[in-house]
C-alpha positions as CSV (number, residue, x, y, z in Angstrom):
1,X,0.0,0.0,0.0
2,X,3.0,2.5,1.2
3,X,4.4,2.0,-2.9
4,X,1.5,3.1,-4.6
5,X,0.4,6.0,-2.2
6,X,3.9,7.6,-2.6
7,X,3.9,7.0,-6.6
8,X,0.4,9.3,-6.4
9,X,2.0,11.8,-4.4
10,X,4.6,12.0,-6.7
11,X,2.6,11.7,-9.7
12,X,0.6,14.3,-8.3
13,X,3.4,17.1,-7.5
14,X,4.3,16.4,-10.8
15,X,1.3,17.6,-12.4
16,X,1.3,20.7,-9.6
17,X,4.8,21.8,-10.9
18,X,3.8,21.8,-14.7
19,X,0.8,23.0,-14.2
20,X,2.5,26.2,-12.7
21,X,5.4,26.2,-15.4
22,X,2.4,26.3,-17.8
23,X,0.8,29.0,-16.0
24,X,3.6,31.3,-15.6
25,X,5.0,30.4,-19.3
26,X,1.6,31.6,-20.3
27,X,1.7,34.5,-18.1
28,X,5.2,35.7,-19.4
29,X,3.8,35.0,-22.9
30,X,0.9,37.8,-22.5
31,X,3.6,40.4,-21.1
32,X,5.5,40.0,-23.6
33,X,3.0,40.8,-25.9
34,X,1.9,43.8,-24.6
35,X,4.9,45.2,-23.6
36,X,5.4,44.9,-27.9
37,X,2.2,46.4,-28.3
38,X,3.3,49.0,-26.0
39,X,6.7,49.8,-27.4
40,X,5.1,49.9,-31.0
41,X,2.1,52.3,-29.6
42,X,-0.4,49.5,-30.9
43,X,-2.8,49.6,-28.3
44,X,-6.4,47.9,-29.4
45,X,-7.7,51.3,-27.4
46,X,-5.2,53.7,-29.7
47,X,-7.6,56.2,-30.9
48,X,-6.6,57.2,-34.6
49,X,-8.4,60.7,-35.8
50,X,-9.5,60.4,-40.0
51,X,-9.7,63.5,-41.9
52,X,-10.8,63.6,-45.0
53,X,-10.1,66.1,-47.7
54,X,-11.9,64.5,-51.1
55,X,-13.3,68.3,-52.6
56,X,-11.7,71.5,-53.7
57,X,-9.5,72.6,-50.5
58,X,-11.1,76.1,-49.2
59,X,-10.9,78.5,-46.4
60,X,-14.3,75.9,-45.6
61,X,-11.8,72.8,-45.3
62,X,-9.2,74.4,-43.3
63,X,-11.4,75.6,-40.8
64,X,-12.9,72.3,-40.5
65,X,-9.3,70.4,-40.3
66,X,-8.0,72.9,-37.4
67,X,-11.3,72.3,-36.0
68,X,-10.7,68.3,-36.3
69,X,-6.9,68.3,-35.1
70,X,-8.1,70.5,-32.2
71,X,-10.5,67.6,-31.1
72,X,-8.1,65.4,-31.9
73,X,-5.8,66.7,-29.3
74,X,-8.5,67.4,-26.8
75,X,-9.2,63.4,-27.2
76,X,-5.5,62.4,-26.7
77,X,-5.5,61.1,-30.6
78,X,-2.6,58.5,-30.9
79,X,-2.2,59.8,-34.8
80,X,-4.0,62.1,-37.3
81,X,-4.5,60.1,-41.0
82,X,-5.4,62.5,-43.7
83,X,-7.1,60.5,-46.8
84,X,-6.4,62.6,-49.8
85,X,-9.0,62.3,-53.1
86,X,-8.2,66.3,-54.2
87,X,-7.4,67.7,-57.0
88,X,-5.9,70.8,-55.0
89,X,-7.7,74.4,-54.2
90,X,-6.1,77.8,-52.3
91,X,-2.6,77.1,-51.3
92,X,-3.1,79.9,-48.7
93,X,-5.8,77.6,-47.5
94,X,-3.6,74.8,-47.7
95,X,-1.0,76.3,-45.7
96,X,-3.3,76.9,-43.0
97,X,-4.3,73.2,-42.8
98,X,-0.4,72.4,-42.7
99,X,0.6,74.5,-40.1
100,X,-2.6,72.6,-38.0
101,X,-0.8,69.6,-38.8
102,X,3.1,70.5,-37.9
103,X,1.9,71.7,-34.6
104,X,-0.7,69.4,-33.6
105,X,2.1,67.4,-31.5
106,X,0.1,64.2,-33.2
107,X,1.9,61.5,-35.6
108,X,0.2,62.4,-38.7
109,X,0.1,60.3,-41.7
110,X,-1.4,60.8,-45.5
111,X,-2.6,58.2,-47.0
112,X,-3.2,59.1,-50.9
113,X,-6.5,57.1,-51.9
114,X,-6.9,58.6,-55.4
115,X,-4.9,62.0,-56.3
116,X,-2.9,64.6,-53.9
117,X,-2.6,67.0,-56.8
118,X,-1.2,70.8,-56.2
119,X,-2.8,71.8,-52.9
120,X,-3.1,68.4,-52.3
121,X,0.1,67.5,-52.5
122,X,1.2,70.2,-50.2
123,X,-0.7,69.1,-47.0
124,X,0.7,65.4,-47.9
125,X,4.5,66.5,-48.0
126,X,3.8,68.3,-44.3
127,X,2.4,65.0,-43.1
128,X,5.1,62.9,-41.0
129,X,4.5,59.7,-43.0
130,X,3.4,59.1,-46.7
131,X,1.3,56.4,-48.1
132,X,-0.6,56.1,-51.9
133,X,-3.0,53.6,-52.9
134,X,-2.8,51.7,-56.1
135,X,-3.3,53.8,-59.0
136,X,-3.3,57.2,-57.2
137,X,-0.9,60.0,-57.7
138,X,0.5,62.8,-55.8
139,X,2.3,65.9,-57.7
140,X,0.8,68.3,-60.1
141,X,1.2,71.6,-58.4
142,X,2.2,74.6,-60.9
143,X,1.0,77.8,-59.5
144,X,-1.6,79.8,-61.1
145,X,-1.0,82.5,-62.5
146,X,2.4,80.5,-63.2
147,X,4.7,83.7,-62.9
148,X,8.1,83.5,-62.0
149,X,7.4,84.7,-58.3
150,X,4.8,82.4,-57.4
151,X,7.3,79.5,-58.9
152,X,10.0,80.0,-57.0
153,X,7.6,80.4,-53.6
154,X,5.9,77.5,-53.9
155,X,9.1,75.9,-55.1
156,X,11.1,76.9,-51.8
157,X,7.9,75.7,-49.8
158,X,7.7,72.2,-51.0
159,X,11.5,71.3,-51.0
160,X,11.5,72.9,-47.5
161,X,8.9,70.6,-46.7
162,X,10.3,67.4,-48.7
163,X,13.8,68.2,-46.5
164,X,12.1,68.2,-43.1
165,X,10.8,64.8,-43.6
166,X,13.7,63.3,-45.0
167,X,12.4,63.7,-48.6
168,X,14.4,64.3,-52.0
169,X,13.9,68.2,-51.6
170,X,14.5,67.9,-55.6
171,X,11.5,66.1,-56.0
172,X,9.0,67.6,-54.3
173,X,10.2,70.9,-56.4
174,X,9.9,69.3,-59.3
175,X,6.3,68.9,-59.2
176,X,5.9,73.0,-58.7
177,X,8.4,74.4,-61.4
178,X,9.0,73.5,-64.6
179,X,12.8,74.3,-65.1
180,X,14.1,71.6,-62.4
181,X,15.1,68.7,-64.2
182,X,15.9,65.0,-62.8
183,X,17.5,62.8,-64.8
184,X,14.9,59.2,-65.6
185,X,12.0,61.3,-64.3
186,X,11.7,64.4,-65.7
187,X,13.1,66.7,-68.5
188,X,12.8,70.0,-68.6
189,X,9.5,72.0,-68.9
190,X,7.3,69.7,-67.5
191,X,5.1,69.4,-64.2
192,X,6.2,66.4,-62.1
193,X,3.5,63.8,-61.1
194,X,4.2,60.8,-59.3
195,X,2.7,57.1,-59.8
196,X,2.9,54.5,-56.2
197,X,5.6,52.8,-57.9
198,X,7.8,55.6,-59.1
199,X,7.3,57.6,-55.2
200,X,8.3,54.2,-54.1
201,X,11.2,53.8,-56.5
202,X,12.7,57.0,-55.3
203,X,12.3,56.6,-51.8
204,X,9.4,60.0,-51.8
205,X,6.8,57.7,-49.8
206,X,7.1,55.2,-47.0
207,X,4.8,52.9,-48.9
208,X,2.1,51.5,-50.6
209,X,-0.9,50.8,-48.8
210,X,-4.6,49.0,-50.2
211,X,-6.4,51.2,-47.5
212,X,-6.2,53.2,-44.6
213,X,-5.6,50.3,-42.0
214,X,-3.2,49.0,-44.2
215,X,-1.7,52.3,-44.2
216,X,-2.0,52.6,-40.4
217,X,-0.7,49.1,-39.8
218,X,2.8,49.8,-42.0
219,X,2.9,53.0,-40.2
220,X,3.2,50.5,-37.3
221,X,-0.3,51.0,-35.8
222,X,-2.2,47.8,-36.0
223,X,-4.7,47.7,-33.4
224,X,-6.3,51.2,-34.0
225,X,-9.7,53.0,-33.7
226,X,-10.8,55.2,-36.0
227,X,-12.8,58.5,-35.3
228,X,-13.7,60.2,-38.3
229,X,-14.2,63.7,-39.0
230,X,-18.0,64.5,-39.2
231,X,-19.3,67.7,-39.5
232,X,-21.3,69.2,-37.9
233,X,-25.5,69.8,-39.0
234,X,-24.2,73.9,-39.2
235,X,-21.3,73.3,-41.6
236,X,-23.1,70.9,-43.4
237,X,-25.9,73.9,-44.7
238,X,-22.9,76.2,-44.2
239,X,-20.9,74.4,-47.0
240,X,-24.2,73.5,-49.3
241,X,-24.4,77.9,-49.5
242,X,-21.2,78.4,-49.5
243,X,-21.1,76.7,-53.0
244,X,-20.6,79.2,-55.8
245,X,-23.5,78.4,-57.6
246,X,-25.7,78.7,-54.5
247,X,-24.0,81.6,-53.2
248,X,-24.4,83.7,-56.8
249,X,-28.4,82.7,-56.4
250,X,-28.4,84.5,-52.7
251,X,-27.0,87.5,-54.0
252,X,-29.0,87.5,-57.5
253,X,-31.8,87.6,-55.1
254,X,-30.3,90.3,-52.3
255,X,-29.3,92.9,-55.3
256,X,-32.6,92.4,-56.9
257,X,-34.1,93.0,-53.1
258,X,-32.6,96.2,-52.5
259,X,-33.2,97.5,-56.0
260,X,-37.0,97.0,-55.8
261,X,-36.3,98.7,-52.2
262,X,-34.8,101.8,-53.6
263,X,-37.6,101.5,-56.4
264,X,-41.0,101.1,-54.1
265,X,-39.5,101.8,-50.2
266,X,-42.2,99.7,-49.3
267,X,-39.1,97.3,-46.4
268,X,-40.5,94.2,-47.8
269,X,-38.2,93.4,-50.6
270,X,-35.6,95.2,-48.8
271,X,-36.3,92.7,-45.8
272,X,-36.0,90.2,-48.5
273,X,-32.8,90.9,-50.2
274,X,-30.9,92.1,-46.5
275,X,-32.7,88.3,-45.5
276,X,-30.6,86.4,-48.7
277,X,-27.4,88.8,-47.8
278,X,-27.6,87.9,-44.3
279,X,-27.6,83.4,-45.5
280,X,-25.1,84.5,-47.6
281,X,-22.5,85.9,-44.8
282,X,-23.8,83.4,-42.1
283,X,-22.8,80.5,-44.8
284,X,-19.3,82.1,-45.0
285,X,-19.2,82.7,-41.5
286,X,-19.7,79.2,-40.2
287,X,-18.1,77.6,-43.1
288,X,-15.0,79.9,-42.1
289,X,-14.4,81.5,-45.3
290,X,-15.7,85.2,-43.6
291,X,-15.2,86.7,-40.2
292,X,-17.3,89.3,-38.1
293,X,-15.1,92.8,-39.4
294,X,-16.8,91.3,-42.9
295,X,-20.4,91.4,-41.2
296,X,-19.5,94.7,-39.6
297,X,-18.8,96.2,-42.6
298,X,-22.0,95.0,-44.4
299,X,-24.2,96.4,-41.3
300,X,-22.4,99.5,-41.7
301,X,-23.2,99.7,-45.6
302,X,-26.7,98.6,-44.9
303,X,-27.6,100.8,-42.6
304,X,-26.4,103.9,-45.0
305,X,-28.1,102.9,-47.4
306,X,-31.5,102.6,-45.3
307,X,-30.7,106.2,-44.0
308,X,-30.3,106.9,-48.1
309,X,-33.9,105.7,-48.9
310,X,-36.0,106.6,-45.7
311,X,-34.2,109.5,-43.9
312,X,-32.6,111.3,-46.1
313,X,-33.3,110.6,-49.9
314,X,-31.9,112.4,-52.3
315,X,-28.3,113.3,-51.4
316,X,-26.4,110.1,-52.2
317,X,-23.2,110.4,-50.4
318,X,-24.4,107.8,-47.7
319,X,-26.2,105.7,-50.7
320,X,-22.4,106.0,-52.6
321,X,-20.8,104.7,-49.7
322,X,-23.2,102.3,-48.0
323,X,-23.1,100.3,-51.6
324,X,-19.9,100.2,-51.6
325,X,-19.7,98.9,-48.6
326,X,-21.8,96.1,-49.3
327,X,-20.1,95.1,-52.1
328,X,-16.4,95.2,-50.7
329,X,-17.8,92.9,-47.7
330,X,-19.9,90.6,-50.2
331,X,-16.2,90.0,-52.0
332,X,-14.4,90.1,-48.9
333,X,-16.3,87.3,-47.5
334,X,-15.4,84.7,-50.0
335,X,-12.0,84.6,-48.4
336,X,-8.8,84.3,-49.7
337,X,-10.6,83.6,-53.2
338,X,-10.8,87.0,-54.4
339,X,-11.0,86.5,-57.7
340,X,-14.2,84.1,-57.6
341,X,-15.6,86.5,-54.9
342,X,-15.4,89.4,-57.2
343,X,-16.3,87.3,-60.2
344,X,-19.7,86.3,-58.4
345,X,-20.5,89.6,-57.1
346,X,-20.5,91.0,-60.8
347,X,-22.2,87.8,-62.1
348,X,-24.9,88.3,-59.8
349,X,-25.2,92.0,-59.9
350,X,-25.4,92.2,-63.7
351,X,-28.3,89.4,-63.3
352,X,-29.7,91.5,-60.8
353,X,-29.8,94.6,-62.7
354,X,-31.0,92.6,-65.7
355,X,-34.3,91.3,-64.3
356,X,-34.9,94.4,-62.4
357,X,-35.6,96.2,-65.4
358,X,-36.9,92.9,-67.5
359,X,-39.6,93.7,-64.4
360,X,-40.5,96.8,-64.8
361,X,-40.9,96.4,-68.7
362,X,-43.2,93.4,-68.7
363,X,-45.1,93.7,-65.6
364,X,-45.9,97.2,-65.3
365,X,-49.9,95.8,-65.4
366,X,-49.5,93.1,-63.0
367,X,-51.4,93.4,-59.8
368,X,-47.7,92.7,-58.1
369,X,-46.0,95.5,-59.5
370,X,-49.3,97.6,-58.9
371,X,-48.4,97.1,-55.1
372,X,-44.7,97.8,-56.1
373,X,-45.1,100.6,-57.1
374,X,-44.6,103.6,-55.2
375,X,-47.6,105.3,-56.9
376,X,-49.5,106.7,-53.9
377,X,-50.4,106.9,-50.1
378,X,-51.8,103.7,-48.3
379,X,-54.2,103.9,-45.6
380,X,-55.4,101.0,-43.4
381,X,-58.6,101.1,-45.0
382,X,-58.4,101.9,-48.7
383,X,-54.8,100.7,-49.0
384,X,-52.7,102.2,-52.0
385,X,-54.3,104.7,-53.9
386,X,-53.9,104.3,-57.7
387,X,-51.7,106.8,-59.8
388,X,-54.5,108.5,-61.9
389,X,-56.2,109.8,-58.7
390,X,-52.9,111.9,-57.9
391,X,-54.3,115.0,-60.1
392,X,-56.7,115.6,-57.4
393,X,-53.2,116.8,-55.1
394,X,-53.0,119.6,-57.2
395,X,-52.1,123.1,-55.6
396,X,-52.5,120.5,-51.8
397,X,-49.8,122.4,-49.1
398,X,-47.3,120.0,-47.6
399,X,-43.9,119.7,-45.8
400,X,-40.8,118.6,-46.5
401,X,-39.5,115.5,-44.9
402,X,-36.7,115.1,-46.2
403,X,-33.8,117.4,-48.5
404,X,-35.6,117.4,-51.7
405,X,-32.6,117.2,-54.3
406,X,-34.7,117.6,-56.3
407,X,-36.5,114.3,-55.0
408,X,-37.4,113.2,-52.0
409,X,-40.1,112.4,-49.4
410,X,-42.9,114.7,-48.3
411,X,-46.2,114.9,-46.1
412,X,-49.0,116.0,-48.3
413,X,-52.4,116.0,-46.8
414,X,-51.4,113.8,-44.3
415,X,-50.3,111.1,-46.5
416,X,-46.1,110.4,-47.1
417,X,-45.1,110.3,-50.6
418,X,-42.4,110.7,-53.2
419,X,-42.0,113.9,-54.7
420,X,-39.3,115.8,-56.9
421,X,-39.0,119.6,-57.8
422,X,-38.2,121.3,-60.9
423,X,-34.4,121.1,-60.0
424,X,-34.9,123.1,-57.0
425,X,-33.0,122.1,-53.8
426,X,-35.6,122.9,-51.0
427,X,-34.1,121.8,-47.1
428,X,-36.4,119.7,-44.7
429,X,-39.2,120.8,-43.0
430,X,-40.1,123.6,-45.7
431,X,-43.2,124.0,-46.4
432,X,-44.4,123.0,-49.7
433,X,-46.8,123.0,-52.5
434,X,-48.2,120.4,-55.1
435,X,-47.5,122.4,-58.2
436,X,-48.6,119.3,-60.8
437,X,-49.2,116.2,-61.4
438,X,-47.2,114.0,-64.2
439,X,-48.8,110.8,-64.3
440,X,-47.4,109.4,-61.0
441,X,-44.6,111.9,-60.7
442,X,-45.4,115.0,-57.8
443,X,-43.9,118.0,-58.8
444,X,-44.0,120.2,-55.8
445,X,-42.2,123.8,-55.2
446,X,-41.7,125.6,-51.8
447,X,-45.1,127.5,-50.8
């Protein structure tokens, strides 16, 4: 009995001690593994912040990348990818999202999924790490206007760039100015673009990736979460009217507003066009392209041009400047796009203009421009009195309400109309006299 109780307890230990070993091999296993994880920053809980820039890049997308990278920060973001699908936009736009990136104190990492041309290519190169999918292409990114000093600027930014992160400087310049030449890749006189392979050949990108976890997991990030860049319900509506062709629309229908204003000085189409004016800058505003000295200087314009119509009518000094006003904010607010500001605000004042007066040639009959028209005196009970009953104001005593220069505004008979003299200036509060009647025209003198 004695034998075969101690073989148990020895078969017994036996099984205790490798249990253990296996326990503690296991044990030591797991460590290791996360200590790799660890070292490589590879955490399953590594949060990984996605931006993408897939549409023309605007004084809209860098506000929304700053934005973005500022979250990201805020979040404790492990890295930053930025998926590229551009075919460029404002560099000065560009430049803004790139100096986001440089001093976010975040790995960041472009992955090209289809092209990373001019602009584009710019905020790749500032990126720490580059990677291109299959069949994209980075490069592309001649100045316009292609003069000789915006060629050598952009040229000295991207080889800057290139040499900060270890890129051919040569390269990256060759894809701006025509005259650098590299021998195999390009002669003289042409704009470089680069293929996956050929970046890779050279050494210009870290790699070739199918997507972004691929990208991610070269980039040595293989257990990451991704947080992408939504935006928000504001910027979404911000960006739809920020659009050119939606934008020209809203001021089409804010000229033609304050036209038929200065036509009738009835507020309502004046409440309508300041209305479309005021989307328009709130669009720009949100979607970052404008800034409050913009709307300040519109309010300021706006309100001279009210004082032109209903206080003091006549003069135009404050009518001069309060349209100018208007229009320098209405460009201004478009950003660092000047040209397309000031080619919208002409397309859209021209159109205005034009249907103004298509208006008041075909519809002089209609009921609408009937009410339009500032014709006579409305009451609460009779409301407006039509033009052929004017005749009856003959030789009716009055006051000035405003300068009369020679038109203006004046209390006849206790009603408020529009009147002119025969070229005569007469001051404010003057007492006056109908002196005829020209269809719907008052031609009064002082009494």
């Amino acid at each position: 009995m004695m034998p075969l109780l101690e073989r148990a307890r020895r078969r017994a230990s036996i099984v205790g001690v490798l249990a253990a070993a296996t326990f503690i091999i296991a044990g030591g296993a797991g460590l290791a593994v996360s200590a790799a994880r660890a070292a490589e920053g590879t955490s399953p809980t590594a949060l990984v912040q996605v931006i993408n820039i897939d549409n023309t890049i605007d004084a809209g997308t860098a506000h929304r990348v700053q934005r973005t990278v500022e979250q990201a920060k805020a979040n404790g973001a492990h890295a930053i990818i930025v998926v590229l699908a551009t075919n460029g936009g404002v560099v000065d736009d560009a430049n803004v999202i790139r100096d986001a990136l440089g001093t976010s104190g975040i790995l960041t990492i472009a992955f090209v999924k289809e092209r990373a041309w001019s602009a584009g290519a710019l905020i790749a190169l500032a990126c720490d790490k580059i990677y291109m999918a299959p069949g994209s292409s980075i490069g592309a990114a001649e100045p316009i206007p292609s003069t000789a000093k915006y060629i050598s600027a952009l040229h000295s930014e991207f080889a800057s760039l290139a040499e900060s992160h270890h890129r051919n400087p040569d390269i990256a310049a060759a894809m701006t100015d025509p005259n650098v030449v590299i021998p195999g890749l390009k002669a003289k006189g042409q704009i470089l673009s680069l293929s996956p392979n050929a970046a890779k050949k050279y050494h210009f990108i870290d790699g070739i990736a199918r997507n972004e976890l691929d990208a991610l997991a070269q980039a040595g990030i293989r257990y990451a979460r991704l947080q992408d860049d939504r935006p928000t319900a504001g910027e979404r509506i911000a960006q739809f009217v920020a659009d050119p062709v939606v934008s020209g629309l809203l001021l089409t229908i804010g000229f033609l507003g304050l036209l038929i204003e200065m036509q009738t000085l009835h507020l309502i189409a004046g409440i309508i066009g300041i209305a479309a004016l005021g989307l328009f800058f709130g669009a720009h505003i949100v979607a970052g392209f404008s800034n409050s000295v913009v709307l300040a200087l519109f309010a300021l314009g706006v309100l001279a041009l009210l004082f032109e119509l209903h206080v003091l009518p006549g003069h135009g000094i404050s009518g001069i400047v309060g349209t100018l006003l208007i229009l320098s904010s209405i460009v201004l607010a478009f950003g660092a796009s000047f040209t397309v500001g000031l080619a919208a605000t002409s397309l859209s004042l021209v159109a205005a203009v034009a249907l103004f007066f298509l208006a008041l040639r075909w519809l002089p009959e209609s009921a609408f421009m009937r009410r339009l028209a500032f014709a006579g005196a409305q009451s609460s009970i009779e409301g407006y009195t039509a033009a052929p009953t004017l005749s009856g104001l003959e030789n009716s005593a009055g006051v000035a309400d405003s300068f009369l220069r020679p038109a203006g505004v004046a209390t006849i008979n206790g009603s408020r109309l529009q009147v002119q003299t025969d070229g005569e200036f007469i001051p404010a509060q003057t007492r006056v006299r109908v002196k005829r009647v020209e269809g719907s025209k008052i031609i009064v003198t002082r009494e």
